[in-house]
Backbone bond lengths (Angstrom), bond angles and torsions (degrees), N, CA, C in turn:
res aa  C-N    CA-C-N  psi(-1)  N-CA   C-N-CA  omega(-1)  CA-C   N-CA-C  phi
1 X - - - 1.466 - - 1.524 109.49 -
2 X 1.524 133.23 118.44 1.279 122.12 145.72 0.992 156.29 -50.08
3 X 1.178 121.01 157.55 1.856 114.84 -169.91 1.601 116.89 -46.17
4 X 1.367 98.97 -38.12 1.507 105.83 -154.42 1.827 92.09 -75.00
5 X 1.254 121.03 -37.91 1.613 115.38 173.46 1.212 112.43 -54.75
6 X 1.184 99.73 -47.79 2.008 110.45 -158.06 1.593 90.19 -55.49
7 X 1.181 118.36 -38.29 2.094 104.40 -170.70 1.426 102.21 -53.54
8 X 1.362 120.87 -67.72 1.507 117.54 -165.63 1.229 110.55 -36.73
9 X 1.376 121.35 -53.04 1.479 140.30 -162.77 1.620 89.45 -46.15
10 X 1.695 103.82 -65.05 1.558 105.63 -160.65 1.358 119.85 -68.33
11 X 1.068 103.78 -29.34 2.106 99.00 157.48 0.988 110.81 -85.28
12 X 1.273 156.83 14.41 1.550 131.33 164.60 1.421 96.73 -102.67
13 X 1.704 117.25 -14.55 1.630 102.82 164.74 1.428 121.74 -92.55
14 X 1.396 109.51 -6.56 1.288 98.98 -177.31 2.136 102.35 -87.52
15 X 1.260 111.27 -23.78 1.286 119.81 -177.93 1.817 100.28 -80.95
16 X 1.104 117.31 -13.83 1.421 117.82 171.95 1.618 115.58 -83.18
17 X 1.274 86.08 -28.65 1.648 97.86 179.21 1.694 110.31 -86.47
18 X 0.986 112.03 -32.34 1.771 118.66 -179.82 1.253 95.52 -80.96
19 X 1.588 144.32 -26.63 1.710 126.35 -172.61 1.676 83.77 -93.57
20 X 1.264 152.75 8.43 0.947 138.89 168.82 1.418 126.49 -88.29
21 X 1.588 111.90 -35.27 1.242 103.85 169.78 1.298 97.99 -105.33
22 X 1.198 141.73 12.48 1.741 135.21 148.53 1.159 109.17 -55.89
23 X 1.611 142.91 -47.22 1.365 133.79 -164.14 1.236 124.60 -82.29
24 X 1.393 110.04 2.04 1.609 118.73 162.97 1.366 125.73 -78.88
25 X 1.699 96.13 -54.10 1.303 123.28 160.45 2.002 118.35 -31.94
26 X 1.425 102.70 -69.94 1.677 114.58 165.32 1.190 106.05 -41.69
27 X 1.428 115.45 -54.10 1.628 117.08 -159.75 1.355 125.92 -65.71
28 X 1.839 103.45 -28.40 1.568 112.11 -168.59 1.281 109.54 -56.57
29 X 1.641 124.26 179.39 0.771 149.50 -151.35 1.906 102.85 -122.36
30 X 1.411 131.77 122.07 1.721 105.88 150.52 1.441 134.10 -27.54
31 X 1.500 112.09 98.27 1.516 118.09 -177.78 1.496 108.67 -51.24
32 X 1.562 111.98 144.86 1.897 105.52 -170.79 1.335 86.41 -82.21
33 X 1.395 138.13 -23.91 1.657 131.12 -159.36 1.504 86.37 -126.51
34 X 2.043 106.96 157.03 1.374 108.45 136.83 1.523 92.43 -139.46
35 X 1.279 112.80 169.33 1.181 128.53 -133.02 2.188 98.52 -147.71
36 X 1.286 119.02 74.40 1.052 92.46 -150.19 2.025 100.23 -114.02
37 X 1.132 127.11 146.23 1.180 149.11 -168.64 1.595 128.95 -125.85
38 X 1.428 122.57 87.60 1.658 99.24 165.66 1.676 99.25 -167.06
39 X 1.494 86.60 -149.35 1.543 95.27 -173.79 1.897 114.86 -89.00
40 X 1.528 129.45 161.96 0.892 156.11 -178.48 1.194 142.62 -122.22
41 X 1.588 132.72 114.70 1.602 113.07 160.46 1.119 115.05 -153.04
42 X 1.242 92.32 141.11 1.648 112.44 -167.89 1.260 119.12 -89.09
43 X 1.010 130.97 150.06 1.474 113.99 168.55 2.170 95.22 -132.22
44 X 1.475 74.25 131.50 1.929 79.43 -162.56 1.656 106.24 -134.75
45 X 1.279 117.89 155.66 1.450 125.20 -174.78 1.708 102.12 -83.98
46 X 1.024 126.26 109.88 1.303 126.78 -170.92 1.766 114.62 -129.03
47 X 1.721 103.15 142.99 1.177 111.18 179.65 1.865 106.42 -83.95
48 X 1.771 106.63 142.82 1.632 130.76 -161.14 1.268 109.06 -144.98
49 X 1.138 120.34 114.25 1.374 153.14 -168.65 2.035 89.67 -85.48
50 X 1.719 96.83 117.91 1.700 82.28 130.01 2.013 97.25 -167.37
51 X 1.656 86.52 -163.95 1.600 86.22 -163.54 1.439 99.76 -84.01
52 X 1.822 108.12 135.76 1.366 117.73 160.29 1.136 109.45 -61.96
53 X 1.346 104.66 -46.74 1.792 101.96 -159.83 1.683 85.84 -147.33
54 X 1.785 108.46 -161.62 1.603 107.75 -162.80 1.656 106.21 -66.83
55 X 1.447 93.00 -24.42 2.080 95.73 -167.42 1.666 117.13 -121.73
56 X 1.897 79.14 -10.41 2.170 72.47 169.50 1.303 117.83 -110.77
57 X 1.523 117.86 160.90 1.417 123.56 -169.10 1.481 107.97 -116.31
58 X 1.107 129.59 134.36 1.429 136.30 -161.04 1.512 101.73 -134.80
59 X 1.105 128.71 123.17 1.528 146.21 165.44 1.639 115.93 -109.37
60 X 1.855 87.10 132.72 1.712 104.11 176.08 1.500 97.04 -129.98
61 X 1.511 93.69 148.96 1.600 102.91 170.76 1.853 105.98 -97.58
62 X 1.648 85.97 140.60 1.754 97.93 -175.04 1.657 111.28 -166.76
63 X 1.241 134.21 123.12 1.336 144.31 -155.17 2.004 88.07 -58.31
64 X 1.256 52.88 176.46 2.573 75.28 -172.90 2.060 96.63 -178.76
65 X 1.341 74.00 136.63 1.691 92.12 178.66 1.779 107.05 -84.10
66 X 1.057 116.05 126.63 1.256 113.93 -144.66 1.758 84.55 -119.30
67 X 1.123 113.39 139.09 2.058 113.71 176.17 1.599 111.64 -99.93
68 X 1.294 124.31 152.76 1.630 100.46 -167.27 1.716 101.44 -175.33
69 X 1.251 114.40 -166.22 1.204 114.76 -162.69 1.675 100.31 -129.35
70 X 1.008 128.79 156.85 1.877 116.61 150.95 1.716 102.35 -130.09
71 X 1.110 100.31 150.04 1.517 101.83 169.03 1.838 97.78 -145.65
72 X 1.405 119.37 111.82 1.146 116.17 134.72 2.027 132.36 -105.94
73 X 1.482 107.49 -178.31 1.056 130.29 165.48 1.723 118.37 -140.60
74 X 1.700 103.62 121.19 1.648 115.53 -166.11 1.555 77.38 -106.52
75 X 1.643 97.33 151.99 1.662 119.51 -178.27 2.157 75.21 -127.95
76 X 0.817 133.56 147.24 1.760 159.30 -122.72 1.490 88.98 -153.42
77 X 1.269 141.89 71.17 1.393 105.29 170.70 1.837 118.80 -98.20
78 X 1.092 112.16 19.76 1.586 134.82 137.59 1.272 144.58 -158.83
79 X 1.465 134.86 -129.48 1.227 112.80 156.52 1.282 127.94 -90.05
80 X 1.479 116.36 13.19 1.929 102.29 -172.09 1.729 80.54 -142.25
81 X 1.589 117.90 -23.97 1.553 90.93 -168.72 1.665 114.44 -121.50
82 X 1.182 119.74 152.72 1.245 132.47 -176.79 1.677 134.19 -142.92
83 X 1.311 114.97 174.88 1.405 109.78 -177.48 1.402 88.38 -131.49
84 X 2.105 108.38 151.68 0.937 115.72 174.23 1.496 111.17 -140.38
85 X 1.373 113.33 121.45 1.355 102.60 157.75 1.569 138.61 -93.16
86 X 1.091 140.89 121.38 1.120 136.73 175.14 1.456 138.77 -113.13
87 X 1.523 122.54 140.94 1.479 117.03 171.52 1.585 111.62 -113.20
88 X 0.797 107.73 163.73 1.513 115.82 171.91 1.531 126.94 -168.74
89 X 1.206 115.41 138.80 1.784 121.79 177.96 1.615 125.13 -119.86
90 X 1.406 102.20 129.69 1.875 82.36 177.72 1.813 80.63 -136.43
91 X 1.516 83.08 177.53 1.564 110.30 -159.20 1.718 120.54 -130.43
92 X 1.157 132.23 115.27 1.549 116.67 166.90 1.048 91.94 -136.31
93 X 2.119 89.65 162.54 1.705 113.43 178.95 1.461 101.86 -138.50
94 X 1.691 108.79 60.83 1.408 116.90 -176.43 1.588 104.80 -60.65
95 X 1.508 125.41 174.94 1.214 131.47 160.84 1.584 114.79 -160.41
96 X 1.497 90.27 116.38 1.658 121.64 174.61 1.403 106.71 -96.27
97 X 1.666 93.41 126.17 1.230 125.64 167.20 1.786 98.18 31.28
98 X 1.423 101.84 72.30 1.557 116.18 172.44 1.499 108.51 50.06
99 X 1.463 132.27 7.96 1.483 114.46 147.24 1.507 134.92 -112.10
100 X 1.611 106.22 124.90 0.912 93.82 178.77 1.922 149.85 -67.64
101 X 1.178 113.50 130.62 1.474 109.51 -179.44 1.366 112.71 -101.19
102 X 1.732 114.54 144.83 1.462 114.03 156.42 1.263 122.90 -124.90
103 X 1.290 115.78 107.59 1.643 150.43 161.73 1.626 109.31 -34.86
104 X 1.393 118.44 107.82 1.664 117.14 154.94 1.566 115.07 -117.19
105 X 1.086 133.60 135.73 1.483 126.09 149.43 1.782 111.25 -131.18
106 X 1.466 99.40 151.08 1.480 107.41 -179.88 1.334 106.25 -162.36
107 X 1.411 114.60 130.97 1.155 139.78 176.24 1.247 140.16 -139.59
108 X 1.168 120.75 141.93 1.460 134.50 -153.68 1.983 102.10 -129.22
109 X 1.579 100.02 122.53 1.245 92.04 -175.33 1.829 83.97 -166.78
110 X 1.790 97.29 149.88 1.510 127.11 167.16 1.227 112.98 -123.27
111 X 1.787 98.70 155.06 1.713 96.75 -175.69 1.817 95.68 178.97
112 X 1.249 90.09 152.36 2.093 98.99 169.11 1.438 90.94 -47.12
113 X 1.711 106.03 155.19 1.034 131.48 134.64 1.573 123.15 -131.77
114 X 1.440 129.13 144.70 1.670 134.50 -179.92 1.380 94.70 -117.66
115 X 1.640 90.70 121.52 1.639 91.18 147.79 1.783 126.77 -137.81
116 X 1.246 97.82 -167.60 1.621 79.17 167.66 1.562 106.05 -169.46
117 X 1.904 80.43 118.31 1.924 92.02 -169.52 1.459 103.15 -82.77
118 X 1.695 95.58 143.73 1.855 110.93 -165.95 1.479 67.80 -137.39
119 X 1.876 119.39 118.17 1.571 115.08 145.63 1.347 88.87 43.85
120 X 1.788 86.82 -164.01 1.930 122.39 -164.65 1.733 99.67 -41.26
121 X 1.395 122.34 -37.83 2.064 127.07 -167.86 1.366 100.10 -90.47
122 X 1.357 107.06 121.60 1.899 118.55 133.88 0.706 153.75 -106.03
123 X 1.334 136.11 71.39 1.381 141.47 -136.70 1.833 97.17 -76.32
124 X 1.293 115.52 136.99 1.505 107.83 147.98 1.354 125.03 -159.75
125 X 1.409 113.90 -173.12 1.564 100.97 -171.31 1.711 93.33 -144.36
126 X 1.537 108.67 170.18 1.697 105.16 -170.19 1.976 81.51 -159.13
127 X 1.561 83.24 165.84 1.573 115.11 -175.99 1.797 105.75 -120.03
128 X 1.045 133.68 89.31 1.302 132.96 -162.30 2.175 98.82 -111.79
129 X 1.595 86.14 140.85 1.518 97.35 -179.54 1.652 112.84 -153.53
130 X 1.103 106.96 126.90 1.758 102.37 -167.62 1.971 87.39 -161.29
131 X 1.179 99.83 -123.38 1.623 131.54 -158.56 1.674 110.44 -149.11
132 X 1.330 97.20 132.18 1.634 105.85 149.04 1.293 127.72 -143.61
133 X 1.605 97.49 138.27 1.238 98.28 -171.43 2.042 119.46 -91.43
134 X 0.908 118.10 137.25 1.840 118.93 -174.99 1.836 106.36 -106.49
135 X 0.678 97.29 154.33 1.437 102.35 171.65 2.005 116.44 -154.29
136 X 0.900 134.88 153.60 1.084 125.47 156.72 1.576 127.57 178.95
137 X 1.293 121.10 135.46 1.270 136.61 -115.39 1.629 100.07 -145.06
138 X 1.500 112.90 123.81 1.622 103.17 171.96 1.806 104.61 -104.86
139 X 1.181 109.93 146.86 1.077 140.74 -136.13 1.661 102.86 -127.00
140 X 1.194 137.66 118.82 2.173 127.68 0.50 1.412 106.36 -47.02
141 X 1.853 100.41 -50.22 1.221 123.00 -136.46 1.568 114.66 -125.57
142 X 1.076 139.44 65.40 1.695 123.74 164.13 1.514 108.83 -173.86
143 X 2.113 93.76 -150.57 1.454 79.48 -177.12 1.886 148.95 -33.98
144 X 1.260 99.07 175.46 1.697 82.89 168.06 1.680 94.87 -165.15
145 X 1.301 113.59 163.38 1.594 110.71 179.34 1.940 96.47 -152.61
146 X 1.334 113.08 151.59 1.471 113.96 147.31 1.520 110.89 -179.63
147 X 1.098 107.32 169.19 1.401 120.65 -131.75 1.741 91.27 -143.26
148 X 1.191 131.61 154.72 1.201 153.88 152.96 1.766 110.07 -104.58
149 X 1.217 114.88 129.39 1.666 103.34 175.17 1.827 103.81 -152.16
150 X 1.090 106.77 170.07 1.666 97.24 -176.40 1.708 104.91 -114.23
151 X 1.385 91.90 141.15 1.630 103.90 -152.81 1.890 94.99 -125.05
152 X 1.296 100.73 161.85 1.953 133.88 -146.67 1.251 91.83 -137.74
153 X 1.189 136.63 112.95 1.074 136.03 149.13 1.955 114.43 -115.15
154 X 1.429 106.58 152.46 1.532 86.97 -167.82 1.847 96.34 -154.59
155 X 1.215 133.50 107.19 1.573 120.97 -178.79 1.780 107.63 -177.35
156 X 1.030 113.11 -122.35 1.698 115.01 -165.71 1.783 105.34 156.04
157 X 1.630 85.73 165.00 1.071 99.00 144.16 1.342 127.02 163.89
158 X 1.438 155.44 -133.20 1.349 138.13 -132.08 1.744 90.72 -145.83
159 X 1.681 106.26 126.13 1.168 107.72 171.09 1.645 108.28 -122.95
160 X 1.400 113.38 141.75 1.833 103.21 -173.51 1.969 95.45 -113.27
161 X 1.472 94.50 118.44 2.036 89.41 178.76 0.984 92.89 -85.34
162 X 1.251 95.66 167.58 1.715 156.02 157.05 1.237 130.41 -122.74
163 X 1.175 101.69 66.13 1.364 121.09 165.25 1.869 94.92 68.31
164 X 1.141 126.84 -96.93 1.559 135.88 -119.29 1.702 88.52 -123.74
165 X 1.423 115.40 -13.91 2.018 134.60 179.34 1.326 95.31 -146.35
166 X 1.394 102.09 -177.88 1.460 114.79 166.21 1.737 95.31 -157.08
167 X 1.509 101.52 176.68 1.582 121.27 163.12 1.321 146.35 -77.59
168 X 1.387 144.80 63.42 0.983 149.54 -117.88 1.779 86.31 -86.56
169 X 1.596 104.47 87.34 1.973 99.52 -175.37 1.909 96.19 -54.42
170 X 1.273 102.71 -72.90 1.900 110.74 173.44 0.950 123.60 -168.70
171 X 1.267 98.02 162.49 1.439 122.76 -179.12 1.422 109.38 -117.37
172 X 1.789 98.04 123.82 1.509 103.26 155.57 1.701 132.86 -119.33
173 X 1.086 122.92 133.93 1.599 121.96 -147.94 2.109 87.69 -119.34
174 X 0.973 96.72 146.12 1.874 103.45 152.99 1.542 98.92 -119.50
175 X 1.886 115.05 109.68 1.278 144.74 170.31 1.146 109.25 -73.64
176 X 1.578 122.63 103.28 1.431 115.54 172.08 1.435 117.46 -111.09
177 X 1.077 123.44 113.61 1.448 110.01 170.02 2.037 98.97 -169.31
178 X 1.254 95.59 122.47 1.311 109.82 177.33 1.953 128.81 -96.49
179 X 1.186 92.28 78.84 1.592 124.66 156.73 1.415 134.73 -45.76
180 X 1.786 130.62 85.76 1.102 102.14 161.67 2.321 101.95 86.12
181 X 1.389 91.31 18.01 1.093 99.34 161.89 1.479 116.71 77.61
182 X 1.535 116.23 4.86 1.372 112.49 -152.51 1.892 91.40 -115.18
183 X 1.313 113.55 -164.22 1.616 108.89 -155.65 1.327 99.12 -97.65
184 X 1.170 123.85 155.17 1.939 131.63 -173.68 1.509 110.19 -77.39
185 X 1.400 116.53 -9.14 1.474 111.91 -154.00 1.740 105.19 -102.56
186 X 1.140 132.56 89.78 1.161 153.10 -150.07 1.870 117.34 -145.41
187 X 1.439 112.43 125.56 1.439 124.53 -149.31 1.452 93.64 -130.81
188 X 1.197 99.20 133.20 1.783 134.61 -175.95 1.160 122.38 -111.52
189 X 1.201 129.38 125.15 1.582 127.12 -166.09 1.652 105.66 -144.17
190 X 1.371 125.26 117.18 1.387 137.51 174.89 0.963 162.37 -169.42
191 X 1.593 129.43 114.03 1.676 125.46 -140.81 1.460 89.65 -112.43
192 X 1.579 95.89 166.70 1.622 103.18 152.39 1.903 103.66 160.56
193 X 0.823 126.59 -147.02 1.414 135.44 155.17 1.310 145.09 -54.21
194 X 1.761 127.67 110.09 1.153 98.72 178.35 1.867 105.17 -125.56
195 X 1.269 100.42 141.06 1.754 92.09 174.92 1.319 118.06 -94.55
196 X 1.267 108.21 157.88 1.759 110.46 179.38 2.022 115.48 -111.83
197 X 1.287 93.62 102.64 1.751 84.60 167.47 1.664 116.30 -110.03
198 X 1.577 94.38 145.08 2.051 97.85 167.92 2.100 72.20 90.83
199 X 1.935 62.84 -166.52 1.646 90.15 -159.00 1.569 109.75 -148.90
200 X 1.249 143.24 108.34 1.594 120.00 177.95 1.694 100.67 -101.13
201 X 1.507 120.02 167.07 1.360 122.05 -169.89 1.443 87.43 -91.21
């Protein structure tokens, strides 16, 4: 067989193979659960410890890319609307002017979400409201501060299934919650896994 045959051949199997796991995809059903898992980063206005002088400690507020986790769970209660709860943690170990700081935040928050499944894309967006907690700590040895405050989160974004899961491409959130004196306006970014349990008609 020649080259010039062999192409057709190989796209009409690879397009045979893509309407194959497409027709599951079309076919499914609204999952009653999603189940969602991955990575995170925040980028947040955060309070930073360093030395004025040999024995005093002086703090400025100034953003830091923070690394982290998200974990929610959506309850589906039809096809476009839902509830979501979510937690999530991120982490930094910035260092000002030779001291070191360690960065925690974690938050816990529920809220609507709308979406609307088209095939393999789901685009959606949610209104999230709970608490976050800040903390932060200089490191072996010194100050430390944290704060509890109630936090707004508000954004979406695009999941591609697979049949039985899908791909959580990302999520972008505007994180509001002002901690510890520093500014509310704080941005969330995060992909990873989501699973599907149940079924709604």
């Amino acid at each position: 067989m020649t080259r010039a045959n062999s192409r057709p051949n190989a796209f009409f199997q690879f397009f045979l193979l893509l309407f194959f796991f497409a027709v599951p995809c079309l076919a499914q059903k609204t999952p009653a659960w999603e189940i969602f898992g991955g990575y995170s980063l925040q980028r947040s206005d955060m309070r930073q410890y360093f030395k004025s002088s040999p024995t005093v400690y002086t703090f400025r507020n100034q953003y830091a890319n923070l690394n982290g986790w998200d974990f929610s769970v959506t309850e589906n209660k039809n096809s476009w609307f839902g509830g979501t709860f979510d937690v999530s943690g991120h982490y930094g170990t910035p260092n000002l002017q030779g001291t070191a700081n360690r960065e925690r935040r974690y938050s816990i928050l529920y809220g609507p979400r709308l979406f609307r499944r088209t095939g393999w894309v789901t685009p959606y967006a949610h209104v999230l409201v709970g608490v976050a907690h800040t903390n932060v700590t200089v490191t072996p040895v010194g100050p430390n501060a944290s704060e509890l405050s109630f936090a707004v989160v508000a954004g979406g974004g695009v999941d591609v299934s697979l049949n039985k899961a899908a791909i959580r491409l990302i999520q972008v959130d505007y994180f509001g919650t002002k901690a510890l004196g520093t500014k509310p306006n704080n941005l969330r970014v995060s992909a990873g896994v989501v699973f599907y349990l149940g079924g709604k008609k």
